[in-house]
PAKOLNU-290395 format. One line per 4 residues: number of its first residue (from 1); their letters; for each residue x, y, z of N, C-alpha, C. Coordinates in steps of 0.05 Angstrom, whole numbers, plus 5000, padded with zeros to 4 digits. Atoms other than C-alpha are relative to their C-alpha. Layout:
N
NUM	a	X/Y/Z/X/Y/Z/X/Y/Z ~ ... $
//
This chain:
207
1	xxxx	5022/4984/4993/3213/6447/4927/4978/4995/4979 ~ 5021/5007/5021/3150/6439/4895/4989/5012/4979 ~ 5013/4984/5027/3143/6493/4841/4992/4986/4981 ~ 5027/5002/5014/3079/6467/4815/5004/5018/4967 $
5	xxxx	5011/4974/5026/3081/6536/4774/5033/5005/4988 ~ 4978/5003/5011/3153/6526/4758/5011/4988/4980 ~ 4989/5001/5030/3198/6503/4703/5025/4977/5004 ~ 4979/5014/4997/3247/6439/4697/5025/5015/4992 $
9	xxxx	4972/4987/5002/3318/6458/4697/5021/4969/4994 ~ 4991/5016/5003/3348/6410/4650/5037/5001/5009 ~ 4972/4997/5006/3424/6390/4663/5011/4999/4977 ~ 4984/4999/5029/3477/6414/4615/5009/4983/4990 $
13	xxxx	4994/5023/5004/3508/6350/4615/5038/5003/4999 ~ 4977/4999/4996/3569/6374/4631/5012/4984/5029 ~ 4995/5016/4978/3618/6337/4688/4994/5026/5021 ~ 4992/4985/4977/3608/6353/4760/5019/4991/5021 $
17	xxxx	4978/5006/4978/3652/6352/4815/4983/4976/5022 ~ 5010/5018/4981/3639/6295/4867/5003/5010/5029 ~ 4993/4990/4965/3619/6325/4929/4974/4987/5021 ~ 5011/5016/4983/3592/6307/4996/4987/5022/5014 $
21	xxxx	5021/4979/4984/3534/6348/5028/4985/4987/5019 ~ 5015/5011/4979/3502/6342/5093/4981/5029/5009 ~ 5010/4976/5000/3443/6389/5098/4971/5001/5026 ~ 5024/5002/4975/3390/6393/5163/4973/5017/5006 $
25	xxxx	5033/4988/4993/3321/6421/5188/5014/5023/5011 ~ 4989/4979/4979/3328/6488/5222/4986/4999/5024 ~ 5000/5017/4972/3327/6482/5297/4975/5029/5003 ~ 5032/4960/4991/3280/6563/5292/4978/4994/4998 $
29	xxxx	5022/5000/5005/3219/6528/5268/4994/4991/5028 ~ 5010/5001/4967/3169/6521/5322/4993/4973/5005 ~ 5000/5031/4995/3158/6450/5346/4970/4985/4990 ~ 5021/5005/5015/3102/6416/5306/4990/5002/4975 $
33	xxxx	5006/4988/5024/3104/6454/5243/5009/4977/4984 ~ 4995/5015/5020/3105/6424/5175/5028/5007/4988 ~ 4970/4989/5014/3182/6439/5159/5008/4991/4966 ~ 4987/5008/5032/3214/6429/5090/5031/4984/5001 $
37	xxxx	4976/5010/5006/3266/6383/5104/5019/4999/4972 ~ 4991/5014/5032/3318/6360/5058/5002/4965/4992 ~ 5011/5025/5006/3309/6293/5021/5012/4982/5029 ~ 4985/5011/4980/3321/6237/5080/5024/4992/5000 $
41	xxxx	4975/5005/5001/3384/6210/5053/5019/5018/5001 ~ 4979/4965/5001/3416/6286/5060/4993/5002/5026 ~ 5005/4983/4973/3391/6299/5132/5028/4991/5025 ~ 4974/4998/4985/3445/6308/5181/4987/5007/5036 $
45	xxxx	5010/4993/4978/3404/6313/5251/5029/5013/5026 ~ 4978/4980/4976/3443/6360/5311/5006/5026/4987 ~ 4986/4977/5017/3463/6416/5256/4973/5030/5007 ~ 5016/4976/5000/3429/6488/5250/4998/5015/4979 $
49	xxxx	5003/4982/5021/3411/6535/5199/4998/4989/4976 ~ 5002/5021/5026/3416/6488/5140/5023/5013/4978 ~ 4970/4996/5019/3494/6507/5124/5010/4971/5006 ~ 4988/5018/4997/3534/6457/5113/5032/5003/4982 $
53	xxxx	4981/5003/5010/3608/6451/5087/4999/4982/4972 ~ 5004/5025/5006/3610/6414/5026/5033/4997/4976 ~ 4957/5008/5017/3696/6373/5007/4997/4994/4986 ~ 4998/5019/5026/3708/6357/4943/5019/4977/5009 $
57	xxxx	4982/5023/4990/3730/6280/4949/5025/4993/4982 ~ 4983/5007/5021/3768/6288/4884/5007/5029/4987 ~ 5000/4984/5015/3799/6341/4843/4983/5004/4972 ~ 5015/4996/5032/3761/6367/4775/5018/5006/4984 $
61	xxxx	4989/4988/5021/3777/6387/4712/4994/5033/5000 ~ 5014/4977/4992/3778/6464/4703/4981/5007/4975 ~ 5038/4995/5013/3710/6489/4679/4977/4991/5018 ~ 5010/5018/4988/3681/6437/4709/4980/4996/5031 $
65	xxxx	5021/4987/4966/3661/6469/4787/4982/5010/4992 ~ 5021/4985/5002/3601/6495/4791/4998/5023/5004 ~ 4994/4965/4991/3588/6566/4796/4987/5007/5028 ~ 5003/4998/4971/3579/6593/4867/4982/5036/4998 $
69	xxxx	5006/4974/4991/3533/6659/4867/5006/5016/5023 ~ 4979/4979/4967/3558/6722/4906/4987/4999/5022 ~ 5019/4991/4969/3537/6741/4977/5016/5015/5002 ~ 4991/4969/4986/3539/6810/4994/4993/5008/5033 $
73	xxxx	4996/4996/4967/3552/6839/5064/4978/5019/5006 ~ 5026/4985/4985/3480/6869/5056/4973/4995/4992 ~ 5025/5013/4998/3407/6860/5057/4989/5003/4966 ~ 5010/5006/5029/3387/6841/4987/4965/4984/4996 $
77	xxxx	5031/5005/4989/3317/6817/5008/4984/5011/5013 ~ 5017/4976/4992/3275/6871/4997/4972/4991/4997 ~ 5019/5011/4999/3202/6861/5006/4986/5005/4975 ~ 5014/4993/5036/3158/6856/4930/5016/4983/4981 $
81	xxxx	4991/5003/5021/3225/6831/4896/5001/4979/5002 ~ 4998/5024/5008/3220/6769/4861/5021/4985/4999 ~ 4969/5013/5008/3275/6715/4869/4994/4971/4999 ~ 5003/5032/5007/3284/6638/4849/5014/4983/5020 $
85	xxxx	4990/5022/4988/3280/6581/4891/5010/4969/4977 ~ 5006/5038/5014/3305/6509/4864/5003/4980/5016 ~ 5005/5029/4990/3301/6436/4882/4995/4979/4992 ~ 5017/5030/5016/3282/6364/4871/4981/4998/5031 $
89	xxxx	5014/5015/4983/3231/6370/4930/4973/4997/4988 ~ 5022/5015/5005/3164/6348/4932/4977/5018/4973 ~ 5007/4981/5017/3117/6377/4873/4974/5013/5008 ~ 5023/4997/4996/3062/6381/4919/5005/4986/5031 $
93	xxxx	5002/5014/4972/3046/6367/5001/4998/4976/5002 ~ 4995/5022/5014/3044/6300/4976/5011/4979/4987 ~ 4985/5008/5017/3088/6292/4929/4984/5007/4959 ~ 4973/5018/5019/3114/6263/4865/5028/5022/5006 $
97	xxxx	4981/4985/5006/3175/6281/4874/5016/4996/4964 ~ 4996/4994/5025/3209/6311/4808/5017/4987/4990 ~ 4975/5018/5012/3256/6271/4765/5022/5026/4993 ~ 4974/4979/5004/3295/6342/4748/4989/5013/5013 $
101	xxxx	5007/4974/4988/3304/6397/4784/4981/5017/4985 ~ 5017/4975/5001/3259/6453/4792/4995/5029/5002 ~ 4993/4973/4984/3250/6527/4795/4982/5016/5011 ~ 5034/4987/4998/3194/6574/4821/5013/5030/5010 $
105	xxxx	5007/4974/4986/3192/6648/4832/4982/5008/5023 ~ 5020/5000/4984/3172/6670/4889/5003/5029/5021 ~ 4997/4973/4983/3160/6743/4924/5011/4999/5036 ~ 5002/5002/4975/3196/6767/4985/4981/5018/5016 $
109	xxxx	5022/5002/4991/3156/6769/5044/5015/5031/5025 ~ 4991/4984/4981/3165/6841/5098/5000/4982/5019 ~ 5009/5019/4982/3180/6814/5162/4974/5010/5017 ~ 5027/4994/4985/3113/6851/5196/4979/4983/4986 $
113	xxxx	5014/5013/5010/3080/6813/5147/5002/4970/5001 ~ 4994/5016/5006/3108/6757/5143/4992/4986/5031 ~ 5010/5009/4969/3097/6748/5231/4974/5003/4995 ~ 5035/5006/5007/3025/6763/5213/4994/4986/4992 $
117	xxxx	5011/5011/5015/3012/6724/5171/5009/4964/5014 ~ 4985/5030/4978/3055/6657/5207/4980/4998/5028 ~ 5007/4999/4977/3022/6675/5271/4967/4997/4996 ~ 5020/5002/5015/2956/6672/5231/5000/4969/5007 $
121	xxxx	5001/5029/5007/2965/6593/5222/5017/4978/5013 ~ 4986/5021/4982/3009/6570/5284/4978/5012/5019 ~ 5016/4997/4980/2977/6560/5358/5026/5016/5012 ~ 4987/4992/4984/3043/6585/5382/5013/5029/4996 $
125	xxxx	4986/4976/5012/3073/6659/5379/5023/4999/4991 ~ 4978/5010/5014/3118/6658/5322/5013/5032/4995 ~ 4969/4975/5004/3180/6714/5323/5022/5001/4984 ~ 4986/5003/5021/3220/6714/5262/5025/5013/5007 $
129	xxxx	4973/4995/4995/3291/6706/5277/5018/5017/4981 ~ 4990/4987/5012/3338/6755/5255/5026/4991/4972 ~ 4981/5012/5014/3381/6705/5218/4974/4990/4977 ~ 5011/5016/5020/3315/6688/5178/4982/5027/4978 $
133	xxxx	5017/4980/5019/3272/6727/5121/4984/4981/4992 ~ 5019/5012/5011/3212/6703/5091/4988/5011/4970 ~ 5006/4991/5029/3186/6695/5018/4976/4976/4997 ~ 5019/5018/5009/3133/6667/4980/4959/5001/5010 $
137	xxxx	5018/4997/4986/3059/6660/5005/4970/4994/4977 ~ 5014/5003/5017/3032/6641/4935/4988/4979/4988 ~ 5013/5026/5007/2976/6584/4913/5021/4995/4988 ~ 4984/5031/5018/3019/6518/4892/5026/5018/4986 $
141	xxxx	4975/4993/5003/3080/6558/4890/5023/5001/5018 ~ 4982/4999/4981/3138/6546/4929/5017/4980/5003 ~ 4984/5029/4999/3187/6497/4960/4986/4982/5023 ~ 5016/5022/4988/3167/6434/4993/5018/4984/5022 $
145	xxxx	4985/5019/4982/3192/6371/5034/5020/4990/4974 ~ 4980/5009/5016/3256/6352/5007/5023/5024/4990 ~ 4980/4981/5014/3288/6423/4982/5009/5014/5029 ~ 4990/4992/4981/3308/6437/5054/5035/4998/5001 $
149	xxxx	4971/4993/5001/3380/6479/5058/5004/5007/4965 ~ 5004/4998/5033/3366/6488/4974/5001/5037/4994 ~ 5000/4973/4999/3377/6553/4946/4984/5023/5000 ~ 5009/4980/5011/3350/6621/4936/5012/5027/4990 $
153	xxxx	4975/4985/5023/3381/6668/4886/4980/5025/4991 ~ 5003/4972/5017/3364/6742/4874/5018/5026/4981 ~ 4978/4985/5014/3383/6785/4822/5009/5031/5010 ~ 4993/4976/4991/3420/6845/4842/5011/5015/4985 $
157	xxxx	5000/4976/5028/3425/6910/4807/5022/5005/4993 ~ 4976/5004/5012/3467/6921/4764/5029/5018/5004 ~ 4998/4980/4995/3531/6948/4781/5018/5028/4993 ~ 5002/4967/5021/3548/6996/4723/4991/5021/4997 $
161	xxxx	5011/4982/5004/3488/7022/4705/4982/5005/5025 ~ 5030/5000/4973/3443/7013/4778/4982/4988/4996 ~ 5027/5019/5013/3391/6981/4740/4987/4976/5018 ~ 5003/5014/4972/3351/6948/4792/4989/4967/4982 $
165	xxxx	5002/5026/5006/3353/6875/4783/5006/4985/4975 ~ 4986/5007/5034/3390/6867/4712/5032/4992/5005 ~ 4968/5012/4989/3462/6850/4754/4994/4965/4996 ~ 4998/5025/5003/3483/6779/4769/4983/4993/5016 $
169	xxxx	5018/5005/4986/3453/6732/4816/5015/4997/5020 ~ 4983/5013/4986/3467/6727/4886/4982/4987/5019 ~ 5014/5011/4992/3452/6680/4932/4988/5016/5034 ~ 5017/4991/4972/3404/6702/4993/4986/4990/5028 $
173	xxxx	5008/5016/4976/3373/6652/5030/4998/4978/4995 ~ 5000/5019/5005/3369/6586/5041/4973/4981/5010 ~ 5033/5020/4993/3300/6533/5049/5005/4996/5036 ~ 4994/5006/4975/3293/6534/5120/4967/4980/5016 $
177	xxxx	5022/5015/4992/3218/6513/5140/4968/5016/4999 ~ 5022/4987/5014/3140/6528/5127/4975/4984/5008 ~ 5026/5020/4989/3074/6505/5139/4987/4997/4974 ~ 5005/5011/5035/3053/6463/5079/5009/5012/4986 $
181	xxxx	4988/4989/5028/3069/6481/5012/4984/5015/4979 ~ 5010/4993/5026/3046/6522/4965/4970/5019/5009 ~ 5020/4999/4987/2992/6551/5013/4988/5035/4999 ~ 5003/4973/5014/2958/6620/4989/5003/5022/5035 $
185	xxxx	4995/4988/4971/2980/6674/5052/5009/4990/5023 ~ 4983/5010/4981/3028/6633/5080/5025/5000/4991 ~ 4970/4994/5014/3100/6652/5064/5012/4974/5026 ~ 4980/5022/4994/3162/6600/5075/5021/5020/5021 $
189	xxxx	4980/4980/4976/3214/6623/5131/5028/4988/4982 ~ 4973/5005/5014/3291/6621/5090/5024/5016/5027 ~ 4981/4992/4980/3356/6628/5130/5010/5020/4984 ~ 4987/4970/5013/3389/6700/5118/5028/4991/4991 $
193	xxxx	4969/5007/4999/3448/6677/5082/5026/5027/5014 ~ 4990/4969/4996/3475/6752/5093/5015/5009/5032 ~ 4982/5008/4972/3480/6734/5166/5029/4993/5015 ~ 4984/5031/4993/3528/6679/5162/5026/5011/4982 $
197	xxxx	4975/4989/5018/3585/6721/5116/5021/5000/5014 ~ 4972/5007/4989/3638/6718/5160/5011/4974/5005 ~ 4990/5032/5004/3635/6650/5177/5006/4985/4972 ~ 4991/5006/5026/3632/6635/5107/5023/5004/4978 $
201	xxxx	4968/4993/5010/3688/6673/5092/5026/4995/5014 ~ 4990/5016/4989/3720/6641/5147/5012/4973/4983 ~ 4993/5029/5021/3716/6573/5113/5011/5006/4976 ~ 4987/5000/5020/3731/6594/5048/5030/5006/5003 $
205	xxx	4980/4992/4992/3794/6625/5080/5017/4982/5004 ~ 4981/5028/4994/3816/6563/5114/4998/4972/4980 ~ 4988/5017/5022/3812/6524/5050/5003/5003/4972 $
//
């Protein structure tokens, strides 16, 4: 994604696991739009939503996996609160793309707002699917071509003391598609991960 107004995110330099990801456009955007794929050598055409399975081809060492933020079985994408996208996509409608990942903050979007404002800048009437939420809508901030299926991670409160947004992180949505990047009153459309919890826990089940 192209957070312009974002921050490299060096690697630790620790090992990773060798895995295989196949990540796709989402089939909700409306036909024409500027979507946010993911880089071309990751695109997986026929798929939906921009989930994808992804096998380890090898066992690790332990430590070594990556960490997996939670997903809760409820709506954690409240409209105002700030959450982090990352990526290596483009740093700009344009480009360069980034040699390290990236991160950018970026507000979520209501959905009454968020159809206003979409419906603002398509010719076609755009209806925000219930599997999707929208964030972002801020000059040269956001994600781009290339961070399509890429994360988005909000913090959720904490749950000791309640403390709103001092918990861990979990993950929320995922890069789904947008009209240009970075475009001031134009928020990005992200898939509801929150949706997709059973199937997810499906898979994790069956392996």
């Amino acid at each position: 994604h192209r957070a312009i107004r974002g921050r490299d995110l060096r690697a630790s330099g620790r090992p990773r696991p060798d895995v295989e990801v196949r990540l796709t456009r989402s089939a909700d955007a409306p036909s024409g739009d500027n979507v946010h794929p993911p880089q071309p050598q990751l695109a997986d055409a026929g798929q939906r939503h921009s989930f994808a399975k992804a096998p380890r081809k090898r066992s690790t060492e332990r430590g070594s996996v990556p960490s997996v933020p939670p997903i809760r079985n409820h709506m954690s994408e409240m409209p105002g609160k700030r959450c982090t996208v990352t990526g290596y996509g483009y740093m700009g409608e344009s480009g360069p793309i980034p040699l390290r990942i990236r991160e950018a903050s970026l507000p979520i979007v209501s959905e009454d707002e968020c159809v206003s404002k979409v419906n603002a800048v398509t010719e076609k009437v755009f209806a925000l699917p219930m599997s999707s939420f929208c964030a972002g809508g801020e000059l040269r901030n956001d994600a781009c071509q290339g961070d399509g299926g890429g994360p988005l991670v909000c913090r959720a409160d904490d749950p000791n003391t309640g403390d709103s947004g001092t918990g861990y992180y979990e993950l929320t949505g995922l890069v789904s598609w947008g009209f240009g990047c970075g475009r001031e009153n134009v928020p990005g459309v992200y898939v509801k991960v929150s949706s997709f919890i059973g199937w997810i826990h499906q898979i994790i089940r069956s392996n």
